[in-house]
N, C-alpha and C positions, 0 to 999 in steps of 0.2 A: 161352669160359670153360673152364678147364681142368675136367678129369674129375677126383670127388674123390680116387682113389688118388694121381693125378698132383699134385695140389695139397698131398695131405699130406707125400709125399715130399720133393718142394723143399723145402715151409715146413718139415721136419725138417732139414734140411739146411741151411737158413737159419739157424735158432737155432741151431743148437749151432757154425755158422762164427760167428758173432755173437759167446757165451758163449766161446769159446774163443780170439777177436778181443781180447777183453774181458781175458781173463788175460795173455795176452803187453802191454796195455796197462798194465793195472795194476803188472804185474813192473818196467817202468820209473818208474811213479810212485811206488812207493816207495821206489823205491834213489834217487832225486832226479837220476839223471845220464840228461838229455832230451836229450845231442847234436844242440841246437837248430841248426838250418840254414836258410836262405833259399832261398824255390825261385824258381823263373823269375820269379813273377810277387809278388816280395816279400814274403808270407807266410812265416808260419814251416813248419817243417817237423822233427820229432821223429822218433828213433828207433820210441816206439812207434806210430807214423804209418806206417811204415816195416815194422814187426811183424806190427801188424793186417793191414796190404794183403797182405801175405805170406801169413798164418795161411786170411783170408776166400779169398784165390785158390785157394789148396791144395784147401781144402775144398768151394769150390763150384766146381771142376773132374771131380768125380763125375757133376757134371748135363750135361757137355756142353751148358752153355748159355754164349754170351757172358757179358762181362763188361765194364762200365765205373767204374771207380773212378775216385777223383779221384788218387790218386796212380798213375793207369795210364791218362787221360786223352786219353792222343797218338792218337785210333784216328780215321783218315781218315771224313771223314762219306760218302765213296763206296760206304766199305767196311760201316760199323753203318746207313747209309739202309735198307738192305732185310732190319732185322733186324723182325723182329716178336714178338718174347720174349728178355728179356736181361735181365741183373741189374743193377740199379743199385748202385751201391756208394761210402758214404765211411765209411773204414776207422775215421776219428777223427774226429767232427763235434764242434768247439769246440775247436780247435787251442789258440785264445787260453785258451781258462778252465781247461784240461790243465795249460798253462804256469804261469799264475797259481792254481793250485792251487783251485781252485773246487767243484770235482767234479759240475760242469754239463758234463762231457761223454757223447758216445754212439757207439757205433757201432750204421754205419745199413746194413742192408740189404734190397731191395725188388729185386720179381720186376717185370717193364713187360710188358704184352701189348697190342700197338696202342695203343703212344703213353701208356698211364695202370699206375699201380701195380696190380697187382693182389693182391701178399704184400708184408706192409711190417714188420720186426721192427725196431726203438728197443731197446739196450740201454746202460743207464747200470752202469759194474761197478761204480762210487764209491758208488753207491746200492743195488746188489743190485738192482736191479728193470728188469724186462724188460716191453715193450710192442709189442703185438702186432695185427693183423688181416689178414684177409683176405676178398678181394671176394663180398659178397653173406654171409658168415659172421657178420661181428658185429666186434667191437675188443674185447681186451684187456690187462689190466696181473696179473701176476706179480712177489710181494716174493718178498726172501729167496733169489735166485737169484744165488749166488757165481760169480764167476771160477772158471773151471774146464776147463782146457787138456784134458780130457778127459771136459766134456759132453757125454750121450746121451739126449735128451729127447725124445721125440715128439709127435706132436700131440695125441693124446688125452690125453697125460697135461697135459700145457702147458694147455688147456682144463678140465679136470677140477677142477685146484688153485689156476684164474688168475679171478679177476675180471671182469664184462663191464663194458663201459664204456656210457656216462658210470655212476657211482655216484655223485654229486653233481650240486646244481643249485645258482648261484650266487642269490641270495632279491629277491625283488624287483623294483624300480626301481633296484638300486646295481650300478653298471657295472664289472666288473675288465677291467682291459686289462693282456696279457703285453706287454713289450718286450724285445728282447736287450738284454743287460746291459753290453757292451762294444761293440757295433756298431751304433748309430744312428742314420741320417742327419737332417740337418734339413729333411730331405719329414716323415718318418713324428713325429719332433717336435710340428711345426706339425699334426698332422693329429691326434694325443693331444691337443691343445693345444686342438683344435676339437671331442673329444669330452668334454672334460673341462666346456667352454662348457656342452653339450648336455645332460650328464650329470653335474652340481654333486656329488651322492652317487655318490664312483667309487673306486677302486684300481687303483696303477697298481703291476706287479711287474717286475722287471727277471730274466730267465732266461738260461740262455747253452743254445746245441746245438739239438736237435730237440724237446728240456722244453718247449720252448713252445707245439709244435702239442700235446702230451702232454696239460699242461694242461689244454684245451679238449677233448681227449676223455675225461677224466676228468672234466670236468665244473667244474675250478677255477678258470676263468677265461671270457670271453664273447668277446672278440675280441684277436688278434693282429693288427697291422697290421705289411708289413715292407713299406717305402716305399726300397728301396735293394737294391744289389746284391746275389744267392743265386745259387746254382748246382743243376743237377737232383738232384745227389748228398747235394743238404741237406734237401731236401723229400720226395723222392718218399716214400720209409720215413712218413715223419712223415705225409705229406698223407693215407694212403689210413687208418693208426691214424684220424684227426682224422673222416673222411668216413664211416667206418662206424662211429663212435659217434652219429653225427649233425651234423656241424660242414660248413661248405664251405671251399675254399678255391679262392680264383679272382682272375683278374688284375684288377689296375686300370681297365686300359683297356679291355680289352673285356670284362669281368665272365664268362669261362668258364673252365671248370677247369682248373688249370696241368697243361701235356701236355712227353711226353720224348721225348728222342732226337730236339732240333730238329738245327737246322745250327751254329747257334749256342747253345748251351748253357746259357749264361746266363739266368736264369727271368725274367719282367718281374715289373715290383712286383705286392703280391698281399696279399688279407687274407684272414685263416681267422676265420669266424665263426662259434658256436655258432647253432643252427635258428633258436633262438626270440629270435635280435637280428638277423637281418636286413633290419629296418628300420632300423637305425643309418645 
């Protein structure tokens, strides 16, 4: 576990690469010219894609700590196998909802020590609000936090003025289930489909980005099922927010906590459930 000078350091360093990720995002989304591009693997790919990864590299190069982003993803598994502290990184999480104007996007950054998140900042700049945790600390959410290409936030103060999480509980017997709002598969479908069966009094909400582990550590929703392809760069940030408000998230198949910096990158299916439904 890192020592706490060491941990406020990073996580300062974290938000404000985040918050300031967040502004070079936003500058593109209001000028409306997203110099959409297709990358390798036929997804789209945006200027401010392109911005953030730029913005978050600069700044979390202070820490001489690796780095893996999704648009800086090429790094030999020979070479990050024997990392044991790195920063996870996806500059623009909801490429899609960016594009179609939604403002269910995030930029995600999250500190890994042996394989698990241990700093995970969610920041949404459409929303002003930033979410935040760190291992054995607690999870939080902070409104009213602008775009701002020359934020200087630390950790005390981020704590001070920010919310702990969960601050809501969903009432009841009535189930809400988050679902991504543009990327579905017809696994995770038939599996809402099977707790809707279970759960006659339910809601189902549709979110785009990392908002949907957010959700659940804020307390507004009870389970997220993502029964379809993610990558480590979508979760990590989100997963450890979701796990110290109290939520799990864990694979399908083998029911343990989704872990980083495999060989293969790609995350197996997985659902994030608040404590008190884990009997679902």
């Amino acid at each position: 576990m890192l020592k706490d000078k060491s941990m406020k350091m990073l996580f300062t360093t974290a938000v404000n690469a985040a918050i300031r990720a967040g502004a070079k995002i936003m500058e593109v989304y209001e000028s409306g010219d997203l110099h959409i591009k297709a990358k390798s693997d036929l997804t789209p790919l945006t200027l401010a894609d392109t911005l953030a990864h730029d913005e978050i590299k600069s700044n979390l190069a202070v820490t001489r700590i690796p780095v893996i982003s999704e648009e800086g993803r090429s790094i030999a598994y020979d070479e990050r196998s024997s990392w044991d502290l790195f920063w996870m990184v996806d500059p623009l999480d909801g490429t899609d909802e960016f594009i179609n104007r939604t403002s269910d996007f995030t930029v995600n950054i999250a500190l890994i020590q042996n394989g698990y998140p241990t700093i995970g900042i969610v920041y949404a700049p459409a929303y002003e609000r930033i979410y935040f945790a760190a291992k054995e600390r607690g999870s939080y959410r902070k409104t009213n936090v602008k775009p701002d290409i020359n934020a200087q936030f630390n950790y005390d103060e981020m704590i001070e003025n920010s919310i702990k999480l969960p601050v809501q509980n969903t009432n009841g017997n009535r189930l809400i289930v988050v679902t991504s709002r543009l990327h579905i598969s017809p696994e995770t479908s038939d599996y809402v489909n099977e707790l809707k069966t279970k759960f006659p009094d339910h809601t189902v909400i549709r979110r785009g980005s990392s908002l949907k582990m957010c959700m659940l550590a804020v307390g507004k929703a009870d389970i997220y099922p993502r029964l379809d392809t993610t990558w480590e760069w979508d979760t990590a940030a989100s997963q450890i927010i979701a796990e110290e408000a109290g939520c799990s998230v864990h694979s399908v198949e083998s029911d343990t906590r989704l872990n980083y910096n495999k060989e293969n990158m790609q995350n197996p299916w997985f659902i994030c459930k608040k404590a008190t439904k884990q009997d679902i």
